[in-house]
C-alpha positions as CSV (number, residue, x, y, z in Angstrom):
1,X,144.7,301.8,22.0
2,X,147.6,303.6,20.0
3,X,147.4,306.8,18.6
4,X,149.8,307.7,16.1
5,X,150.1,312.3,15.7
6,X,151.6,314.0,12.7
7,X,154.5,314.9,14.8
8,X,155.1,311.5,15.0
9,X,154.4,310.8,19.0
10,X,153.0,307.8,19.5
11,X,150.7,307.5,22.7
12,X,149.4,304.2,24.5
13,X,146.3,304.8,26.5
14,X,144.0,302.7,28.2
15,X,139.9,301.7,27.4
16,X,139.2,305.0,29.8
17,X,141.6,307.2,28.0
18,X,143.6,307.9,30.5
19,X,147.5,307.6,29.1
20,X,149.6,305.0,29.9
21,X,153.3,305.7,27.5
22,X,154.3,308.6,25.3
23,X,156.8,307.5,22.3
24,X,158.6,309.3,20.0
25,X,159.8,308.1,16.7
26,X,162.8,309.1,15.3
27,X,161.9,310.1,11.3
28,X,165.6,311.8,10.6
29,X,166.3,310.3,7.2
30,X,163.5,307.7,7.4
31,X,159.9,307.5,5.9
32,X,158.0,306.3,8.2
33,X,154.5,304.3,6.8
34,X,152.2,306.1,9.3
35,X,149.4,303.2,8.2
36,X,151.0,300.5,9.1
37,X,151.1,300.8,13.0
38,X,150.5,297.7,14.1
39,X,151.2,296.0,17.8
40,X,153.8,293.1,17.7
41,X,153.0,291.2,20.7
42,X,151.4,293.3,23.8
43,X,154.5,295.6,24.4
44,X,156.1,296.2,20.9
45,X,155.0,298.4,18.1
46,X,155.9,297.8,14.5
47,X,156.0,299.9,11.7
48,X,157.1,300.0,7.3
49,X,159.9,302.1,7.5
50,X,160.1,303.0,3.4
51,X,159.5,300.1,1.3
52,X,161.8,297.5,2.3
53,X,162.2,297.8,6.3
54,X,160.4,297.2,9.4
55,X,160.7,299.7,12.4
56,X,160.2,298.2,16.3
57,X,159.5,300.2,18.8
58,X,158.9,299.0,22.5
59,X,157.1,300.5,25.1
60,X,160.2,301.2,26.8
61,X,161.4,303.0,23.7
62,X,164.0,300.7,22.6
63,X,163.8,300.2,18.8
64,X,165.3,297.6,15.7
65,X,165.1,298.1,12.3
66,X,164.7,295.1,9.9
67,X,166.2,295.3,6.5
68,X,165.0,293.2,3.8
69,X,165.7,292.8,0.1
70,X,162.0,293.1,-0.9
71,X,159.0,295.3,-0.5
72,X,157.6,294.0,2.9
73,X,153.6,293.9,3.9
74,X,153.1,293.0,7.5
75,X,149.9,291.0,9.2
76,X,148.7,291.3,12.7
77,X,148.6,287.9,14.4
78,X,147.3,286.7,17.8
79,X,151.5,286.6,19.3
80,X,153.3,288.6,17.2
81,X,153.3,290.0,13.1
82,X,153.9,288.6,10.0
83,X,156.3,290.1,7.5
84,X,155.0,289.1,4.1
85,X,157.9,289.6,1.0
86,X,158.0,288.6,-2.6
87,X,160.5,285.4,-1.6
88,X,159.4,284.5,2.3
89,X,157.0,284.5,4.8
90,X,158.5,285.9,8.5
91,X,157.3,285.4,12.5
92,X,158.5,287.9,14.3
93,X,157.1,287.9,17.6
94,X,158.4,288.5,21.9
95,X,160.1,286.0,23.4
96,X,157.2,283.9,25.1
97,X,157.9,283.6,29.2
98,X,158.3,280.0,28.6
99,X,160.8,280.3,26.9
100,X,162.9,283.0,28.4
101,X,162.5,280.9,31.7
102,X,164.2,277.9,30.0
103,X,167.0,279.4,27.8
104,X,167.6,283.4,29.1
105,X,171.0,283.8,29.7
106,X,171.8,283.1,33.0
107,X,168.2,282.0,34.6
108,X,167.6,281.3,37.7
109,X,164.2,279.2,36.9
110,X,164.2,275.2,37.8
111,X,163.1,275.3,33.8
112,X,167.0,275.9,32.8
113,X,168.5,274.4,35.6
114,X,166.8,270.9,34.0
115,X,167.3,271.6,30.9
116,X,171.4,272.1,31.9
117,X,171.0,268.9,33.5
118,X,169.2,267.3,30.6
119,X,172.5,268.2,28.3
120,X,174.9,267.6,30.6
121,X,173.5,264.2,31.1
122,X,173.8,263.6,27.2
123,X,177.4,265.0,27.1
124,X,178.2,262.5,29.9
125,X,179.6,265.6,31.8
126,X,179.9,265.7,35.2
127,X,177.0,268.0,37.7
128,X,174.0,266.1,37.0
129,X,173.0,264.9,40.2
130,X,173.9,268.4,41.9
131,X,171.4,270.6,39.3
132,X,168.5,268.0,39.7
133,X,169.5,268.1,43.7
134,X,169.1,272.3,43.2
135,X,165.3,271.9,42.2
136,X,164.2,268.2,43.6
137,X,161.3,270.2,45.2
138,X,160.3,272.0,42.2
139,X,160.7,269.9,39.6
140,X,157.2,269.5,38.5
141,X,157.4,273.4,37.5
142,X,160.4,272.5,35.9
143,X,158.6,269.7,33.8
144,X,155.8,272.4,32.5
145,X,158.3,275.2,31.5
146,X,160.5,272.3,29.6
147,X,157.6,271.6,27.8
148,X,155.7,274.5,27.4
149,X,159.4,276.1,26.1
150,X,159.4,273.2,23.4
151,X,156.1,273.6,22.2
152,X,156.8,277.4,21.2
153,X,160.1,276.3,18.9
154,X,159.8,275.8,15.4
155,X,163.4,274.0,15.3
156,X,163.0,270.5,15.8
157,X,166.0,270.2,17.3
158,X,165.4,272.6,20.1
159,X,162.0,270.8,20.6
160,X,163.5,267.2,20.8
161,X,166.3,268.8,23.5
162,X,163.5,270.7,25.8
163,X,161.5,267.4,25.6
164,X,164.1,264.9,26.7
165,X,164.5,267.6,29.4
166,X,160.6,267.6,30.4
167,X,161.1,263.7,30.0
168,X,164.5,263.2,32.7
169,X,162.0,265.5,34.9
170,X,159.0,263.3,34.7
171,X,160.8,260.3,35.3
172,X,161.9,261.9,38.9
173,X,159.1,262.9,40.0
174,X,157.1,261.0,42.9
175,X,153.5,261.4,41.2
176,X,154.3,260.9,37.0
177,X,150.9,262.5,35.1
178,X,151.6,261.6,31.6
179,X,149.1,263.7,30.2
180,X,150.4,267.0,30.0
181,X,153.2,265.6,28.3
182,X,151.5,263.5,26.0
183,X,148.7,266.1,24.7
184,X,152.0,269.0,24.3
185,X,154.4,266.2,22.2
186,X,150.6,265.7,20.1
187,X,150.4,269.5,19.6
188,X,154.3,269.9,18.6
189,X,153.8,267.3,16.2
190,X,150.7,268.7,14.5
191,X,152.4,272.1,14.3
192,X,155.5,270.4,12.6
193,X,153.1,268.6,9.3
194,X,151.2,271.9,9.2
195,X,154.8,273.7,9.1
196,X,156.2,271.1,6.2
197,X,156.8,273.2,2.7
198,X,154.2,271.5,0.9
199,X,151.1,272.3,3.5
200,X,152.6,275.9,4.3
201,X,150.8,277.0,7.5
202,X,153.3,278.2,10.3
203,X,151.2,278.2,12.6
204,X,153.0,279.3,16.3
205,X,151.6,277.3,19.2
206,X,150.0,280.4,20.6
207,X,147.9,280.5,17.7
């Protein structure tokens, strides 16, 4: 639960009441829609700051500010908010696990280390045979995080990349189940016709 004071502190406390974060929010210069406290993902807060901008707030205190060229109204959803405008319709939501796992800068999880092989492998570069050698006994983890990173992107390019990645994995593998991969590739492609202009729901796979 959140509770928003007039001195704008911001406290996180648990069911029992007991607190679990204190927050301050800087209002120097700003007017700060106290009404509009809504929670962006489990560990972000988001707030109308004036008309036209979007404050973030995290429970580590570390903050953004969103600028945008019309009045915005913002939506809880299940995995994030949704900034509604006169022109657009924005996601903005954490970085899922998944997907930090396969593309965080510099990660040590068998998830990138495939998905580096994966490119390599398409760039004809050479260290192919040494990545896939670094996580040979973990590459069924390395399979799920490929393709549990590809069914949270909305580009299509990034999906087709994480899936050829999930595929080069599967295809090493002593004991090939098909059907994680199969039912994931039938999600992304419902998401993708629901996501199409003309149908309009962008949906997230979370949701």
């Amino acid at each position: 639960m959140t509770l928003l004071h007039s001195s704008f502190v911001v406290q996180i406390i648990d069911s029992d009441f007991s607190l679990l974060s204190t927050l301050s929010l800087p209002t120097a210069g700003d007017s700060i829609v106290t009404s509009s406290l809504t929670w962006c993902g489990s560990e972000v807060l988001a707030l109308k700051r004036a008309r036209k901008s979007l404050y973030l707030i995290s429970l580590c205190s570390e903050t953004h500010v969103y600028d945008f060229e019309n009045y915005v109204e913002i939506d809880m959803e299940l995995d994030g908010i949704k900034v509604f405008t006169t022109n657009e319709v924005v996601l903005l939501s954490q970085v899922p696990d998944a997907v930090g796992d396969v593309l965080g800068v510099a990660s040590p999880e068998p998830g990138a280390i495939l998905y580096e092989a994966s490119e390599k492998l398409i760039e004809g570069t050479y260290g192919v045979y040494e990545y896939i050698n670094m996580i040979e006994d973990q590459m069924e983890k390395a399979v799920q995080q490929c393709l549990l990173a590809a069914a949270h992107q909305f580009d299509t390019i990034s999906q087709k990349k994480m899936l050829r990645a999930a595929s080069l994995g599967k295809s090493l593998l002593r004991r090939q189940d098909a059907s994680q991969f199969v039912d994931i590739c039938r999600v992304i492609r419902v998401l993708n016709f629901l996501r199409k202009p003309y149908i309009g729901m962008a949906l997230s796979f979370a949701q």
